[in-house]
DRENPA-3360 file (N, C-alpha, C; in nm, 2 decimals, always signed):
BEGIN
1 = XXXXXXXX = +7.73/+7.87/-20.31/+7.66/+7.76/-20.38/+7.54/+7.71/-20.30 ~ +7.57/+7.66/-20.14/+7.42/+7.67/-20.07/+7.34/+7.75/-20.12 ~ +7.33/+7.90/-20.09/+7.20/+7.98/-20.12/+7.17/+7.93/-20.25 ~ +7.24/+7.96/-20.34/+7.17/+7.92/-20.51/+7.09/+7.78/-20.48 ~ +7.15/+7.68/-20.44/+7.04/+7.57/-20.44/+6.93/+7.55/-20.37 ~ +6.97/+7.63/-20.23/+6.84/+7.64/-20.12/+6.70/+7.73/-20.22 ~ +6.78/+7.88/-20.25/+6.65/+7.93/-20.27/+6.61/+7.89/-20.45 ~ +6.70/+7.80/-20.48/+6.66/+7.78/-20.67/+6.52/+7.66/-20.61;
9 = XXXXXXXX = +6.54/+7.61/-20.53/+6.49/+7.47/-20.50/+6.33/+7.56/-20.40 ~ +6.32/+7.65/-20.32/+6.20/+7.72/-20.28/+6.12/+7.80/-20.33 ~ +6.22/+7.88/-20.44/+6.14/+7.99/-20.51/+6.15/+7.96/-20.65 ~ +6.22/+7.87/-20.72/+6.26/+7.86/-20.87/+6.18/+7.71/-20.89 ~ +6.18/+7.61/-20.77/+6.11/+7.54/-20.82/+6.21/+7.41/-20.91 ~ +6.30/+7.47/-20.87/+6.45/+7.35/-20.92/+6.45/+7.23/-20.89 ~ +6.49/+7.15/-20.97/+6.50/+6.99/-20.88/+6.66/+7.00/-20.91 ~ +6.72/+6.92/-20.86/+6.84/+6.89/-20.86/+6.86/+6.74/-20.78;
17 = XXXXXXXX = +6.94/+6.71/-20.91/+7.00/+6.50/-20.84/+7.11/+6.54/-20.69 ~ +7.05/+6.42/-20.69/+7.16/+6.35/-20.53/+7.30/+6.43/-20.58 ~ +7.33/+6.40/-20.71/+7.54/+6.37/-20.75/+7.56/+6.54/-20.72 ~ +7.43/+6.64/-20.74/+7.47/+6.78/-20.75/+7.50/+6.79/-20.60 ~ +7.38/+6.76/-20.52/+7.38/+6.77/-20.37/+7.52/+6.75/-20.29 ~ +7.59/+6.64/-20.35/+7.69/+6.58/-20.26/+7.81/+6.63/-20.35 ~ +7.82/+6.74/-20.46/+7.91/+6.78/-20.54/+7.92/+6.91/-20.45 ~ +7.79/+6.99/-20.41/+7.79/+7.09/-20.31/+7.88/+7.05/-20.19;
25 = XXXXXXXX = +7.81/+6.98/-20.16/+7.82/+6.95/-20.00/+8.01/+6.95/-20.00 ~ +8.03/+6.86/-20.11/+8.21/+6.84/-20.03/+8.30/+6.96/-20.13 ~ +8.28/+7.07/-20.18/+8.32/+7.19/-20.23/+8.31/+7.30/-20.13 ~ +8.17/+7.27/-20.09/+8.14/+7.40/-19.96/+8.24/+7.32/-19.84 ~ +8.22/+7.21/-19.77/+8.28/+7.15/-19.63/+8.47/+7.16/-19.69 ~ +8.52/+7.11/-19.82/+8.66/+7.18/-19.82/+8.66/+7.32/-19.79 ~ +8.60/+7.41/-19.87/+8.68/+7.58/-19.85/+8.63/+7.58/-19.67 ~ +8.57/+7.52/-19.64/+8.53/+7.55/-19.49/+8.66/+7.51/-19.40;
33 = XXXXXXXX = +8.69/+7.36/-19.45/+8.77/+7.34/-19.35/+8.92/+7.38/-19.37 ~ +8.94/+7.43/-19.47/+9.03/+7.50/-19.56/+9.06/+7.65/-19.51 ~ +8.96/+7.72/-19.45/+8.93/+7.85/-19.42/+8.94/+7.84/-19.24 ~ +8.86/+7.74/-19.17/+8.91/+7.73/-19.03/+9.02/+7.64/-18.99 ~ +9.12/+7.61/-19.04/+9.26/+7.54/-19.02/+9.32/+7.65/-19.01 ~ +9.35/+7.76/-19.07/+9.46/+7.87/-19.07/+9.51/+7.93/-18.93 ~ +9.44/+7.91/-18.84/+9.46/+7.92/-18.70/+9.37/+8.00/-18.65 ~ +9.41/+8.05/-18.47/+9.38/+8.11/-18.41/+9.32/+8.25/-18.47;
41 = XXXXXXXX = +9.25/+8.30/-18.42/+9.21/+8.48/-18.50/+9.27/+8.57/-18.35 ~ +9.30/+8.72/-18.38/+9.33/+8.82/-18.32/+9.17/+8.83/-18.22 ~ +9.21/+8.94/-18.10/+9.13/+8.97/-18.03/+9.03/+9.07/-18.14 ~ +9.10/+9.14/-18.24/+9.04/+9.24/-18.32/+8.94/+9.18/-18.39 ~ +8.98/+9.07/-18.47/+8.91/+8.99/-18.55/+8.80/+8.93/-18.54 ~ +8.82/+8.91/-18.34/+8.70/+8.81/-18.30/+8.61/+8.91/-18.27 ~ +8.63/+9.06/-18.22/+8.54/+9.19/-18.25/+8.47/+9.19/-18.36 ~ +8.55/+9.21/-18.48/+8.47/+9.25/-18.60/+8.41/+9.12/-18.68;
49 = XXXXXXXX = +8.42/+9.00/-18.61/+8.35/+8.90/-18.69/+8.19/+8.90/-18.69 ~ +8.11/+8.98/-18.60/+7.95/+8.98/-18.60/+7.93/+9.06/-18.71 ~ +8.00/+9.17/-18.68/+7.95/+9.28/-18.79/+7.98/+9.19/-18.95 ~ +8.08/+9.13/-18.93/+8.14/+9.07/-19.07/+8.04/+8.95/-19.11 ~ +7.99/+8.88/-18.98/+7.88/+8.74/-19.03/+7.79/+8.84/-19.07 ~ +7.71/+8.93/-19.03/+7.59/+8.96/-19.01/+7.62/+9.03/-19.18 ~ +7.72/+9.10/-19.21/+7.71/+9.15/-19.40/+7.69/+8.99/-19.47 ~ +7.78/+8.91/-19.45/+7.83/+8.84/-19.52/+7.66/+8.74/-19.55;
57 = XXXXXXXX = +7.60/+8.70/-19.41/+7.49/+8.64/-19.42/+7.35/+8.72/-19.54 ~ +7.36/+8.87/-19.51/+7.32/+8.90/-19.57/+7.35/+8.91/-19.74 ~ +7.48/+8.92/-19.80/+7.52/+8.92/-19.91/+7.47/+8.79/-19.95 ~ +7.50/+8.66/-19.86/+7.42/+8.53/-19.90/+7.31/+8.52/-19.97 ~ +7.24/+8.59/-19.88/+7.05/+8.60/-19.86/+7.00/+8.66/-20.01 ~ +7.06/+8.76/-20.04/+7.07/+8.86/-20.17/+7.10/+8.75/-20.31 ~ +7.22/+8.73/-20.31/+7.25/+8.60/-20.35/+7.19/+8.48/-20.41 ~ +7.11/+8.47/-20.32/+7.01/+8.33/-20.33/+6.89/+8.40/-20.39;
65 = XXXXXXXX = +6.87/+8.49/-20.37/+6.71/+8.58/-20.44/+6.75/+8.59/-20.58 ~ +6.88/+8.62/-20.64/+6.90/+8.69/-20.73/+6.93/+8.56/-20.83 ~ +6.96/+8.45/-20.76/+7.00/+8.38/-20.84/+6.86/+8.29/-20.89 ~ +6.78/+8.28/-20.78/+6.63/+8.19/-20.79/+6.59/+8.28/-20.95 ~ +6.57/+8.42/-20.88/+6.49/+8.50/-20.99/+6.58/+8.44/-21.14 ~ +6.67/+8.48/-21.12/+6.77/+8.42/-21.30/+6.70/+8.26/-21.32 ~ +6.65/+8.20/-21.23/+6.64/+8.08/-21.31/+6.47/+8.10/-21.35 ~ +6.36/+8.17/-21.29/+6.27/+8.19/-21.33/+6.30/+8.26/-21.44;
73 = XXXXXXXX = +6.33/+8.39/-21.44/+6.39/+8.42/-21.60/+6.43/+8.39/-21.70 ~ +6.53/+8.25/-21.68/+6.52/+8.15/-21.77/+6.42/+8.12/-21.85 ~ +6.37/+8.03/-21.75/+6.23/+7.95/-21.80/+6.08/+8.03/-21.85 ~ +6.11/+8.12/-21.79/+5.96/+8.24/-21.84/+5.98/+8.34/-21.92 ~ +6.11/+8.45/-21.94/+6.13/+8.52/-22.09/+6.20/+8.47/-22.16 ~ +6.28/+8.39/-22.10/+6.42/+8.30/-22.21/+6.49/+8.43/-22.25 ~ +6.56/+8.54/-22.21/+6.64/+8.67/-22.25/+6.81/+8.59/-22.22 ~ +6.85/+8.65/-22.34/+7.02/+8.62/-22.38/+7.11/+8.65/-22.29;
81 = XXXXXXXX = +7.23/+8.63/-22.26/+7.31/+8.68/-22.20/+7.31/+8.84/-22.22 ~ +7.34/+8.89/-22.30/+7.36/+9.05/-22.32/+7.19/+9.15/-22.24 ~ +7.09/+9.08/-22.27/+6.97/+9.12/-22.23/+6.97/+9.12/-22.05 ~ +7.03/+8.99/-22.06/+7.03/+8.97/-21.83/+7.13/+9.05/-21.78 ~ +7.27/+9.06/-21.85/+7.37/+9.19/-21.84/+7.29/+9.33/-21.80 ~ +7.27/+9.35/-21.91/+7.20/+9.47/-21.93/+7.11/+9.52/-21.84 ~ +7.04/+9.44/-21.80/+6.87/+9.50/-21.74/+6.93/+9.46/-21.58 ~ +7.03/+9.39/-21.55/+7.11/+9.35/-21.43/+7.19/+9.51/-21.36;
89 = XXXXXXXX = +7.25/+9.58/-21.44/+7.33/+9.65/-21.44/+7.22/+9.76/-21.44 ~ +7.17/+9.77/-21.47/+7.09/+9.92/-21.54/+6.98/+9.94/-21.39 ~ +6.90/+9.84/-21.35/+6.85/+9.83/-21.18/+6.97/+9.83/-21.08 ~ +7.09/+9.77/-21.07/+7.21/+9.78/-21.01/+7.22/+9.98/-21.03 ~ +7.23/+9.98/-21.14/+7.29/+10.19/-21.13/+7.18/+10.23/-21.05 ~ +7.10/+10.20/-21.06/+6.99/+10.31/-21.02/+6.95/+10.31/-20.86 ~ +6.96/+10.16/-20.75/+6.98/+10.16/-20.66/+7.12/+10.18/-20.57 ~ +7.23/+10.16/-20.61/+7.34/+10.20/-20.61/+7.35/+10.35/-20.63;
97 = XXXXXXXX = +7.33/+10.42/-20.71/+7.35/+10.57/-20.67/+7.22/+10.64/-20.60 ~ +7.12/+10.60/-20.56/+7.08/+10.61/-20.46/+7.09/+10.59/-20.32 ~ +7.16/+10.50/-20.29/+7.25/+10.51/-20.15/+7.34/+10.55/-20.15 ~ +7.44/+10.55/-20.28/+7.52/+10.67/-20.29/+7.56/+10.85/-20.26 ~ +7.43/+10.84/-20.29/+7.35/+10.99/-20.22/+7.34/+11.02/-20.07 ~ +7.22/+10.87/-20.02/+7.22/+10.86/-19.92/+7.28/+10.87/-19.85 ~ +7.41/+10.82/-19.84/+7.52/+10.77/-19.75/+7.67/+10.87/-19.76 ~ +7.60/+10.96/-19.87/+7.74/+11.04/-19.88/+7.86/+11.04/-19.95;
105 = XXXXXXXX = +7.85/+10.90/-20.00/+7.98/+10.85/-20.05/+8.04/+10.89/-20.25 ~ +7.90/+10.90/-20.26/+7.91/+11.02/-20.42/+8.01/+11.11/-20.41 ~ +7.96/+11.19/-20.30/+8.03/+11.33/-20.27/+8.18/+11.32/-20.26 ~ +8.20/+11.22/-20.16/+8.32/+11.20/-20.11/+8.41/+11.11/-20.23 ~ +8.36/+11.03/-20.32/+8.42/+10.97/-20.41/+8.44/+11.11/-20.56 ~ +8.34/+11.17/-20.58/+8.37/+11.27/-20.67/+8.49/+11.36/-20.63 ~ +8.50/+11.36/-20.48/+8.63/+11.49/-20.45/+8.74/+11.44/-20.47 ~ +8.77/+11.25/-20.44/+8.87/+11.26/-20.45/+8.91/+11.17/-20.60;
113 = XXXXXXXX = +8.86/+11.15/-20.69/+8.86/+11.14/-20.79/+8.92/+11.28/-20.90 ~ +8.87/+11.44/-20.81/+8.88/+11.54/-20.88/+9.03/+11.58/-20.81 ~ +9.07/+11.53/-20.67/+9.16/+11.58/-20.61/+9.31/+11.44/-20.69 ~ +9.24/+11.31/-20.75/+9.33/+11.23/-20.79/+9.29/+11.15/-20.92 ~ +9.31/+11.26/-21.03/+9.28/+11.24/-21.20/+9.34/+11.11/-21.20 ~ +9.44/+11.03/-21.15/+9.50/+10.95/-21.22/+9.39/+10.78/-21.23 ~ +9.30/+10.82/-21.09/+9.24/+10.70/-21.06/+9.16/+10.73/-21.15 ~ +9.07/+10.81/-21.23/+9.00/+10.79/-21.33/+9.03/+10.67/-21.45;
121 = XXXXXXXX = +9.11/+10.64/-21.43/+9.20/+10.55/-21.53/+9.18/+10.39/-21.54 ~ +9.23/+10.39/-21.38/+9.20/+10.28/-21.33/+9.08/+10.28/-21.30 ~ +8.92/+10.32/-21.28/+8.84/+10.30/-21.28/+8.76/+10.28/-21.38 ~ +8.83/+10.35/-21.50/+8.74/+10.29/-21.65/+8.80/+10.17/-21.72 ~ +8.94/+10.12/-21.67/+9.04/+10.01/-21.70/+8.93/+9.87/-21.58 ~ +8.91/+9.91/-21.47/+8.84/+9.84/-21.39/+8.67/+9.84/-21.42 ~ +8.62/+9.91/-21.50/+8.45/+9.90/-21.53/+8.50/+9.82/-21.69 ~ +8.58/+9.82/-21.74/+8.57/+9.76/-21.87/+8.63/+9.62/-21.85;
129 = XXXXXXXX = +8.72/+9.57/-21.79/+8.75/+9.43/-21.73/+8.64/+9.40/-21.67 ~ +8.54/+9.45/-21.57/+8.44/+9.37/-21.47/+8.39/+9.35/-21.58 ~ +8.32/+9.42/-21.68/+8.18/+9.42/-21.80/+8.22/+9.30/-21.88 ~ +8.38/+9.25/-21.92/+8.40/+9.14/-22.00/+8.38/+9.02/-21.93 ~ +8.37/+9.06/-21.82/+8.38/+8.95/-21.72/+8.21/+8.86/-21.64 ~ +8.17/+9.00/-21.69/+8.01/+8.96/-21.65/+7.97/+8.91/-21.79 ~ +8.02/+8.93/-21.87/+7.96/+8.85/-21.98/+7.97/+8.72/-22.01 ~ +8.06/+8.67/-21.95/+8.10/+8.50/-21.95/+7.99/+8.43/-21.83;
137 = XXXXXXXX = +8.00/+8.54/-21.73/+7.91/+8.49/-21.62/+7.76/+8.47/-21.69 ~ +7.71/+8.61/-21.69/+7.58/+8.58/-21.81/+7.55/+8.47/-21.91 ~ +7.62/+8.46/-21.99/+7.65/+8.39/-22.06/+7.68/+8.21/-21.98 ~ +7.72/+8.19/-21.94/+7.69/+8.06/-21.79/+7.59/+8.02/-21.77 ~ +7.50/+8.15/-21.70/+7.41/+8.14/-21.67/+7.28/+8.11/-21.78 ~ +7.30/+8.19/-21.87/+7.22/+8.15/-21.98/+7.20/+8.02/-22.02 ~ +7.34/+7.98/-22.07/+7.34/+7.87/-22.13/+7.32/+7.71/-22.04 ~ +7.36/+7.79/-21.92/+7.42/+7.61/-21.83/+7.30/+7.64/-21.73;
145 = XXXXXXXX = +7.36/+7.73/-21.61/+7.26/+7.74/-21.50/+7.29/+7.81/-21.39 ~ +7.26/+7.89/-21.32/+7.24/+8.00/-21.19/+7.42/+7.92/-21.09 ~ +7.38/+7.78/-21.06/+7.42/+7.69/-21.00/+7.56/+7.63/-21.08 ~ +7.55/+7.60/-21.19/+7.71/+7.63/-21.23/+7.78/+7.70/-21.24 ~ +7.72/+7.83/-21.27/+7.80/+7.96/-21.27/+7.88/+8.00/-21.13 ~ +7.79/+7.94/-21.01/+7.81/+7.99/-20.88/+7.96/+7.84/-20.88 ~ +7.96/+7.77/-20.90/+8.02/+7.67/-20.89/+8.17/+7.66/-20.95 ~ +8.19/+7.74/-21.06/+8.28/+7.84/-21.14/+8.32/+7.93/-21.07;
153 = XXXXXXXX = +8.24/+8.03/-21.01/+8.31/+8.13/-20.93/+8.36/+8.09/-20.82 ~ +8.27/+8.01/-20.73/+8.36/+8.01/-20.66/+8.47/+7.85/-20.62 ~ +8.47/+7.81/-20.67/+8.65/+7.73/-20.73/+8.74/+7.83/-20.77 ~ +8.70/+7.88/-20.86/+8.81/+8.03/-20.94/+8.85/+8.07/-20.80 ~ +8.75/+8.13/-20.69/+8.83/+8.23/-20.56/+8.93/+8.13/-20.50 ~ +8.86/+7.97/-20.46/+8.95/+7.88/-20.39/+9.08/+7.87/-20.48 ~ +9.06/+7.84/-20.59/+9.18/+7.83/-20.66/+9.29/+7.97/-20.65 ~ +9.23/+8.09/-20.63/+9.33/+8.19/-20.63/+9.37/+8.21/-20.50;
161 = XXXXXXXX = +9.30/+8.14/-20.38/+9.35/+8.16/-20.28/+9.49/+8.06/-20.27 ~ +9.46/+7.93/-20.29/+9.57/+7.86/-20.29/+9.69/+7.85/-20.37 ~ +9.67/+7.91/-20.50/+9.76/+7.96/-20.58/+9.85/+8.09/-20.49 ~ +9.76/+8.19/-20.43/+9.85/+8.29/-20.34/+9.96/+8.21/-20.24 ~ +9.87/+8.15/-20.17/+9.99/+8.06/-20.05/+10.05/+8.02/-20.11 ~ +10.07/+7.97/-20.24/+10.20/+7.86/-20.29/+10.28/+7.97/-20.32 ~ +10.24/+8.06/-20.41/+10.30/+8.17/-20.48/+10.38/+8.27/-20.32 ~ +10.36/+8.26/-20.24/+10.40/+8.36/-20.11/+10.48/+8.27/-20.02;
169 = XXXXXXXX = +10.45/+8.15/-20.02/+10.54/+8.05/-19.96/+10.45/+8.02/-19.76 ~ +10.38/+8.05/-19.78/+10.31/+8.02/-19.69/+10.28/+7.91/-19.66 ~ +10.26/+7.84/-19.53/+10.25/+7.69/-19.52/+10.12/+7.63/-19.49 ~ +10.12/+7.51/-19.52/+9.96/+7.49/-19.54/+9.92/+7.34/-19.42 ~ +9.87/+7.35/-19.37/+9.84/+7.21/-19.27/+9.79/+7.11/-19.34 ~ +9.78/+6.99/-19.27/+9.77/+6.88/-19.29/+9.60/+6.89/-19.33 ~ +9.53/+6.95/-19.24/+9.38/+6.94/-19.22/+9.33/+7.09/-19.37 ~ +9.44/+7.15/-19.37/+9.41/+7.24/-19.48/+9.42/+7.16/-19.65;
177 = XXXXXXXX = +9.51/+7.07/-19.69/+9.56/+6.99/-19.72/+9.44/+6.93/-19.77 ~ +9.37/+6.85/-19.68/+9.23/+6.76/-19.68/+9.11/+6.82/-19.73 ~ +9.10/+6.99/-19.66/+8.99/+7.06/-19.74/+9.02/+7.07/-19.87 ~ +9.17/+7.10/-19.95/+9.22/+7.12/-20.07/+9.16/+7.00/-20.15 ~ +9.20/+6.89/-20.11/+9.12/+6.74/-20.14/+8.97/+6.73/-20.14 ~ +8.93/+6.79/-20.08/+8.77/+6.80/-20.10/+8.68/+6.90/-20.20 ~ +8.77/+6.96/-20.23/+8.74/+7.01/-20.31/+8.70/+6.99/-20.46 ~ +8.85/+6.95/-20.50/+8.89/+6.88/-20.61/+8.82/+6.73/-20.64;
185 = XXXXXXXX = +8.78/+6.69/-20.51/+8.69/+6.55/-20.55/+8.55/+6.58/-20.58 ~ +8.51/+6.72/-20.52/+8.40/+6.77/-20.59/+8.36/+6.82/-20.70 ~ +8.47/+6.91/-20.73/+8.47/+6.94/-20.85/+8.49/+6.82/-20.99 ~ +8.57/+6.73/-20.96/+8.56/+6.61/-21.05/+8.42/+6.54/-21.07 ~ +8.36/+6.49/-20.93/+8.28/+6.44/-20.90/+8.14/+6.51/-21.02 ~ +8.14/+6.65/-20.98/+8.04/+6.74/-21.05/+8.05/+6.72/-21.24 ~ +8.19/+6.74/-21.26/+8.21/+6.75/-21.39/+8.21/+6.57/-21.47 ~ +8.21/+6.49/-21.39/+8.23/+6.35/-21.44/+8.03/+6.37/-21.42;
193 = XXXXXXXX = +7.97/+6.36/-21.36/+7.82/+6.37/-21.38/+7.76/+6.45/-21.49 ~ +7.83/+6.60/-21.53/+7.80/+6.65/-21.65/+7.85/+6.58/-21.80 ~ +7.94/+6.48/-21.77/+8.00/+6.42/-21.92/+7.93/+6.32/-21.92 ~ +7.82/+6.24/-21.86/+7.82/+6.11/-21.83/+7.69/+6.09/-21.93 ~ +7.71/+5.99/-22.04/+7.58/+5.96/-22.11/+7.48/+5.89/-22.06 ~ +7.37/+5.95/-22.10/+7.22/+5.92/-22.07/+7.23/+5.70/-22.05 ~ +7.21/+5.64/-21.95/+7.18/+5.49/-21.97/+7.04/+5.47/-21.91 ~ +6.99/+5.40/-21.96/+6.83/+5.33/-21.92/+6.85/+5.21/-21.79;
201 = XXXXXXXX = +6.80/+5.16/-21.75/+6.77/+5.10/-21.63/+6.89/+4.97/-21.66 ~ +6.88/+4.94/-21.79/+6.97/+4.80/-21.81/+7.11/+4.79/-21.83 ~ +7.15/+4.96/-21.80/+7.29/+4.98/-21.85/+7.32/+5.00/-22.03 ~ +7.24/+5.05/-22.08/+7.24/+5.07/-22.21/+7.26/+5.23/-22.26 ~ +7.36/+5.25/-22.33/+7.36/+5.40/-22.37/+7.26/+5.44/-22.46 ~ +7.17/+5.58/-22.42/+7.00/+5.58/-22.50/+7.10/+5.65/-22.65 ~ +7.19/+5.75/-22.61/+7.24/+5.79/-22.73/+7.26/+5.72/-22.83 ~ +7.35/+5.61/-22.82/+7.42/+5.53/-22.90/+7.32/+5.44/-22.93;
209 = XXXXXXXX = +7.17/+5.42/-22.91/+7.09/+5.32/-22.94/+7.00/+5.48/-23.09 ~ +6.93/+5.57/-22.96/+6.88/+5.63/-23.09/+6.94/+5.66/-23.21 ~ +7.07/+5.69/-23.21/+7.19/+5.69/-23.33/+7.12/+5.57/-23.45 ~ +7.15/+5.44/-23.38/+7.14/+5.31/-23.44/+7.01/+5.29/-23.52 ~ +6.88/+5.37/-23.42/+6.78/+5.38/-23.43/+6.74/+5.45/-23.60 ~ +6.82/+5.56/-23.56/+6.77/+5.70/-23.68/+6.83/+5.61/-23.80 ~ +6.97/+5.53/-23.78/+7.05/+5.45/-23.89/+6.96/+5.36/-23.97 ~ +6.88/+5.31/-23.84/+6.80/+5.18/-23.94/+6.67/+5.29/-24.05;
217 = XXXXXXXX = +6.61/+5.36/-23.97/+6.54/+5.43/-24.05/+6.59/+5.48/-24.20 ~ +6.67/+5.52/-24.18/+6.73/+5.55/-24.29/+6.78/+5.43/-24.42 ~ +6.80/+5.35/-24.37/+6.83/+5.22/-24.46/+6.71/+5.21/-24.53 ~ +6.63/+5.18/-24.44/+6.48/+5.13/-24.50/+6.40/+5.17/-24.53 ~ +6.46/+5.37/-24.53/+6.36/+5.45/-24.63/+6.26/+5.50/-24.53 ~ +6.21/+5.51/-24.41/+6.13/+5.46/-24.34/+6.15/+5.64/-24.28 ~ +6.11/+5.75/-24.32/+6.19/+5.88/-24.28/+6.08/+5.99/-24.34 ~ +6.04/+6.08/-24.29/+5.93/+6.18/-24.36/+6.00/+6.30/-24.40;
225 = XXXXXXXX = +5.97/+6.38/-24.44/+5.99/+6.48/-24.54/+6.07/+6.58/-24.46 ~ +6.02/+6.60/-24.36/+6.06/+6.70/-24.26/+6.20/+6.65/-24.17 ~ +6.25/+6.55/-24.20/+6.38/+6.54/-24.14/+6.51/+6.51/-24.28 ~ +6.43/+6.47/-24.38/+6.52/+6.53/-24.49/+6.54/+6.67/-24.53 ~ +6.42/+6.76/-24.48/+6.45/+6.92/-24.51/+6.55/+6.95/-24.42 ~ +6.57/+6.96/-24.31/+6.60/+6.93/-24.17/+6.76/+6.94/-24.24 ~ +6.83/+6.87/-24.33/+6.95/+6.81/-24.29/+7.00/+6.95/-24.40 ~ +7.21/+6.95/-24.42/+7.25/+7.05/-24.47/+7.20/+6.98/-24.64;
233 = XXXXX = +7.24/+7.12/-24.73/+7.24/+7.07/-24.83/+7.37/+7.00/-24.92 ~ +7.48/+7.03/-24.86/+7.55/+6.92/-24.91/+7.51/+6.74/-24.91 ~ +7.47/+6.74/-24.82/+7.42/+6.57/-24.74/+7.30/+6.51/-24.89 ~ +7.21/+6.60/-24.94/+7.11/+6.63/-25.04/+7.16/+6.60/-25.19 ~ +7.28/+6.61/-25.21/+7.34/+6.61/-25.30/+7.39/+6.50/-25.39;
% end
């Protein structure tokens, strides 16, 4: 969620309120403190954690580019869900089996695909579940924003993580516990700021006034042509 707002806000040119800022802030600091409560790490672990920061920073970095660009995309071709799918996936094949080549891993995945028919199966069972699933994302993104989508995904991972420990019986600490709570006050926090009607300086709902507003026009006739065409034709009748 960082990267999306760091680079929406340098390269996309995003503004974003305080309420989003501090809806980040205590979503990212729970999974954090949620993630370093579990304990100690292995001598192995503490080996493979550079190689593991240095992907993961990078996956970030990617991340944040790709999501800036979707909001310029937005605002400059306005293309549908199915259109950002598409042209997403279609650049995706074509650098993807090109390192695929590069790296060998075509070869080695074609052999054992031919040496084990059955995964063919599950790999077309797994490309047609991810495709339904990038369509909701697209579709997020289309309609809401780069930044909610990311906001969706990742609660969905926190939530499946903590649903695993309950479901496995695993025990959870006190300070794990508190990131759990941080979370969830974020997430409220975020979604009580998306339901919350428009008020003007004096504490006045703008909706419930223009409503009143369009009401009186209408009483007193006071209305041009183009917002009677505007309306269904039952209403006309």
């Amino acid at each position: 969620m960082i990267p999306v707002m760091l680079f929406g806000v340098l390269f996309a040119k995003k503004q974003y309120s305080v309420r989003e800022y501090l809806c980040v802030a205590l979503i990212t600091m729970g999974i954090v403190i949620f993630n370093l409560a579990k304990g100690s790490k292995t001598e192995e672990d503490k080996q493979n954690s550079t190689y593991g920061l240095s992907l993961l920073v990078t996956s970030l970095i990617f991340d944040g580019v790709m999501t800036s660009s979707q909001e310029r995309l937005k605002t400059i071709c306005k293309p549908t869900a199915y259109e950002m799918m598409f042209y997403t996936n279609a650049w995706a094949l074509g650098f993807l089996s090109a390192a695929a080549f590069a790296s060998g891993q075509w070869v080695k995945g074609s052999l054992f695909c031919a040496d084990n028919p059955l995964v063919m199966g599950y790999v077309v069972a797994f490309s047609l579940t991810a495709a339904c699933g990038q369509f909701f994302i697209y579709y997020t993104i289309t309609t809401f924003s780069p930044l909610a989508c990311a906001t969706i995904t990742t609660t969905r991972k926190f939530f499946t993580i903590v649903f695993s420990v309950i479901t496995f019986g695993h025990s959870i600490s006190l300070k794990q516990w508190g990131g759990v709570a941080m979370v969830f006050v974020g997430i409220g926090f975020y979604m009580h700021g998306k339901h919350k009607r428009p008020r003007d300086e004096g504490g006045h709902d703008l909706r419930h006034d223009e409503s009143e507003a369009s009401m009186r026009l209408l009483e007193e006739g006071d209305c041009d042509a183009s917002f009677i065409d505007r309306r269904p034709p039952s209403s006309l009748e």
